[in-house]
VOGU-3710 file (C-alpha; in Angstrom, 3 decimals, decimal comma):
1> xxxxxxxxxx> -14,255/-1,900/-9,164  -13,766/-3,007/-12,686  -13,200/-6,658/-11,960  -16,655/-5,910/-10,408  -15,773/-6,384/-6,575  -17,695/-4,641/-4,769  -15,663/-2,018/-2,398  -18,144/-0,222/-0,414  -22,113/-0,616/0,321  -23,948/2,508/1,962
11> xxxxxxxxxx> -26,284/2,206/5,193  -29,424/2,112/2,862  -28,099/-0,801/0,573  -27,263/-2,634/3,519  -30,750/-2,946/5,013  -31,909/-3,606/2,128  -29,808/-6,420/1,638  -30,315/-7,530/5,278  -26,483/-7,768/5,718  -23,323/-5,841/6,925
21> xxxxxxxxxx> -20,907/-4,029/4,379  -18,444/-6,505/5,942  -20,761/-9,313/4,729  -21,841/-8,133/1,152  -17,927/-7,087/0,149  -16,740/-10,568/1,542  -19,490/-12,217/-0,439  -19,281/-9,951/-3,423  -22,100/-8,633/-5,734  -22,667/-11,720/-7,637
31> xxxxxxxxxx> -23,897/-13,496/-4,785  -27,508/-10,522/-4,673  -28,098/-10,932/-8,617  -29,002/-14,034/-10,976  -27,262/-12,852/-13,411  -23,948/-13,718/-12,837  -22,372/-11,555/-15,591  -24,684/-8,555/-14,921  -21,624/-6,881/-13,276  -19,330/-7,678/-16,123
41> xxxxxxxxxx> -22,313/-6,201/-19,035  -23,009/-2,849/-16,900  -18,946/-2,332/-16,938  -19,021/-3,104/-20,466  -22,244/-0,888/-21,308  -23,295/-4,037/-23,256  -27,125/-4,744/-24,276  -28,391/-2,291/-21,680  -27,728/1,263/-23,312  -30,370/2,382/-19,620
51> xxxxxxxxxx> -28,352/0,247/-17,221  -31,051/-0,742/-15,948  -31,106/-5,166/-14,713  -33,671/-6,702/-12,894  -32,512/-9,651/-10,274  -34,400/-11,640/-7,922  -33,227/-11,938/-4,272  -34,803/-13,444/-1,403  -38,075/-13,524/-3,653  -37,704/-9,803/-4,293
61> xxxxxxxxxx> -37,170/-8,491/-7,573  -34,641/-5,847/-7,360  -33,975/-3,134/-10,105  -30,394/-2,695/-9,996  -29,068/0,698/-12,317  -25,285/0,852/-13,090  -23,114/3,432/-14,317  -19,557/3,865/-15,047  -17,010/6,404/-15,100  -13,180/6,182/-16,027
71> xxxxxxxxxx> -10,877/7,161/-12,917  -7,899/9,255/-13,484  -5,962/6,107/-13,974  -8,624/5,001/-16,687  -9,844/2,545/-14,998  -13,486/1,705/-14,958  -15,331/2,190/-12,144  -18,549/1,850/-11,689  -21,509/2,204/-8,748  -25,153/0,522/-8,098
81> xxxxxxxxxx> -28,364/1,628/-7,385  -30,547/-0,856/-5,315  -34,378/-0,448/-5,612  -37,679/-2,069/-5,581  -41,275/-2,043/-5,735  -42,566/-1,653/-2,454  -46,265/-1,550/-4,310  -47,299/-5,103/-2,640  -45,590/-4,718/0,079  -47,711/-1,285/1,003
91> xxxxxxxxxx> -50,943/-3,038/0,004  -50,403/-6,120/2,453  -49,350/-3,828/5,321  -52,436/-1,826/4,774  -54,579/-5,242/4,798  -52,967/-5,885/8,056  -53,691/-2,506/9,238  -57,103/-3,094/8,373  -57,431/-6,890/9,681  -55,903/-5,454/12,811
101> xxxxxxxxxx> -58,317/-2,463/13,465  -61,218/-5,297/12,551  -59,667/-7,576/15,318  -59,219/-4,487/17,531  -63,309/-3,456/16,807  -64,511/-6,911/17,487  -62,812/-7,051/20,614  -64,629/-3,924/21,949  -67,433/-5,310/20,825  -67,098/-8,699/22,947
111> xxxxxxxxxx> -65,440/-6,780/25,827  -68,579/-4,362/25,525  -71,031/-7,619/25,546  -69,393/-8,967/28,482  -69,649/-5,812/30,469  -73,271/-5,827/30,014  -74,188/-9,445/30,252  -71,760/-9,205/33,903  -73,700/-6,511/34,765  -77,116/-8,588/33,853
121> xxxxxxxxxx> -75,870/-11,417/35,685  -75,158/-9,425/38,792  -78,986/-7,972/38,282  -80,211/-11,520/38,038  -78,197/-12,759/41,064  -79,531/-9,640/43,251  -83,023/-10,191/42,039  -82,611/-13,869/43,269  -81,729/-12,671/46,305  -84,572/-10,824/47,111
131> xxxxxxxxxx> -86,703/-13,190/46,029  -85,725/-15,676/49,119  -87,097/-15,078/52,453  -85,371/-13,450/54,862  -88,097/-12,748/57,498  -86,510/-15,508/60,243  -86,546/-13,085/63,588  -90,602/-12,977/62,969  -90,510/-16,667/62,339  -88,652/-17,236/65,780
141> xxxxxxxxxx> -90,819/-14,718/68,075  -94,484/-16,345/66,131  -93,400/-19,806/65,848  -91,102/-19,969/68,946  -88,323/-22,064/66,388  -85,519/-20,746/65,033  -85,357/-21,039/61,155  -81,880/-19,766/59,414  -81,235/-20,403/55,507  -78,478/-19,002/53,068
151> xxxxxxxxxx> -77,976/-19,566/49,564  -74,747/-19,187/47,347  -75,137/-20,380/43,819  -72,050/-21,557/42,147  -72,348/-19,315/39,447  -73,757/-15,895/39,294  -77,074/-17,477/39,561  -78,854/-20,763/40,019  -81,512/-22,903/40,837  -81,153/-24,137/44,476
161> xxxxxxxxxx> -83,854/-22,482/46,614  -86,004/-22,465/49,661  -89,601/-21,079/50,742  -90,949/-20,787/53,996  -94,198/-19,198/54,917  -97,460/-18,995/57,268  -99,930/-20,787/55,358  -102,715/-19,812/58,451  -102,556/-19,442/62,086  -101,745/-23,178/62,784
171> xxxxxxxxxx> -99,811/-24,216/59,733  -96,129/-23,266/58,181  -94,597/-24,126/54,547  -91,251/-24,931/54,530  -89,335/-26,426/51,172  -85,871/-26,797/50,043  -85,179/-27,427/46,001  -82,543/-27,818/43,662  -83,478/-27,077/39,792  -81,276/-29,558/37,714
181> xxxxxxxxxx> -78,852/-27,411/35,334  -77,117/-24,015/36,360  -76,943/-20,534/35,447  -79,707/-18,318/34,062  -82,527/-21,032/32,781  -81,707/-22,782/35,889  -82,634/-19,388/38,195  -85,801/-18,985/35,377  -87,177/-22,497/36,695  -86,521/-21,870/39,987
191> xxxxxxxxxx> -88,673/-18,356/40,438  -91,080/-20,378/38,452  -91,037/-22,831/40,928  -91,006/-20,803/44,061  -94,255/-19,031/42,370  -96,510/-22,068/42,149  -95,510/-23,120/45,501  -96,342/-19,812/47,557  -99,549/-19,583/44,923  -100,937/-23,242/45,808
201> xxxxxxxxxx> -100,005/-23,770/49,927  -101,676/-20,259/50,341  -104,643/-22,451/50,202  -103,989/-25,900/49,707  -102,920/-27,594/52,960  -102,220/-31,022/51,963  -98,438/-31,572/51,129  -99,439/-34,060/48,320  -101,896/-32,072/47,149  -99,106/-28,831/46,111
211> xxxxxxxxxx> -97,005/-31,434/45,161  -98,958/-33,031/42,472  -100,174/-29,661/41,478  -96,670/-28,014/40,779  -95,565/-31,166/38,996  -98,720/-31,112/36,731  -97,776/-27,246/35,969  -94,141/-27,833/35,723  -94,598/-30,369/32,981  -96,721/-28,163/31,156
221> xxxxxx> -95,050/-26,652/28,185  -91,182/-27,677/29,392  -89,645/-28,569/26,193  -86,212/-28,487/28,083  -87,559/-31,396/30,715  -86,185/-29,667/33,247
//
């Protein structure tokens, strides 16, 4: 109204405002502008012949346009157009947007990545598997012992093993070991290991003898001192 209360606030203003039309009429106009006698010029028509103010609120700079008209009573009225630059605001939403597809891609990536290396590490452990041997019902009707082993790593894979094989008609190779370290280097070593042991007792007889052998190997070229 002329006095430059502010009588009625449409749904539009009101989010914009971030308040009620109970809340910005109880507060009045003054309290959304810097200028405090903005109101008071735009009724007047003073220094503005575009109506056109600028005000900052809540760090937003708002362009405010007023007009006026004389009611049938002659007073003056006048009404308020709220606007701003939304410019900045589109630019950060679309480097969220693009942030967010980003975070979304490298996701799929890692997910993608840990499909395959769970579906490696299943390969690995089933390849460990079959590398231990499993012949015992032979070993019992030969050897007239029974012989039973099982081995469940703690991870997908590891590096306990055993071995056990004829090495000739009268004597048998039987070893337990336990790699130090888990996981995949740890079930590397251990094939390793298994290899030079069925490779040396297929000949070599003395217990010693493979052992000195496979730690003479073992050493060679183990930068990890495993």
């Amino acid at each position: 109204n002329e006095q430059g209360e502010v009588v009625l606030v449409n749904p539009e203003g009101q989010r914009l405002l971030d308040k009620t039309n109970h809340q910005i009429i109880k507060e009045g106009f003054h309290s959304i502008v810097d200028d405090p006698e903005l109101i008071e010029k735009a009724l007047q028509n003073e220094d503005n012949p575009n109506n056109i103010f600028e005000s900052v609120y809540k760090d937003r700079i708002l362009a405010i346009y007023v007009s006026t008209i004389k009611s049938n009573s002659g007073q003056t009225i006048g009404s308020a157009a709220l606007f701003r630059d939304i410019t900045q605001e589109k630019r950060l939403d679309a480097e969220l947007r693009e942030r967010m597809n980003d975070l979304e891609e490298a996701n799929t990536i890692i997910q993608d990545q840990s499909v395959r290396m769970e579906k490696e590490l299943r390969l690995g452990h089933d390849i460990q598997q079959s590398l231990l041997s499993r012949d015992f019902i032979s070993l019992d009707q030969d050897l007239g012992i029974s012989l039973y082993a099982s081995m469940t790593p703690a991870t997908e894979v590891a590096g306990d093993f055993y071995e056990f094989f004829f090495q000739d008609e009268h004597h048998f190779c039987f070893c337990v070991g336990d790699v130090s370290g888990k996981g995949v280097p740890a079930a590397l070593f251990m094939a390793i290991t298994k290899a030079l042991i069925r490779s040396r007792a297929s000949y070599d007889l003395s217990t010693s003898s493979i052992l000195t052998h496979i730690n003479s190997e073992l050493e060679l070229r183990n930068e990890s001192m495993m």
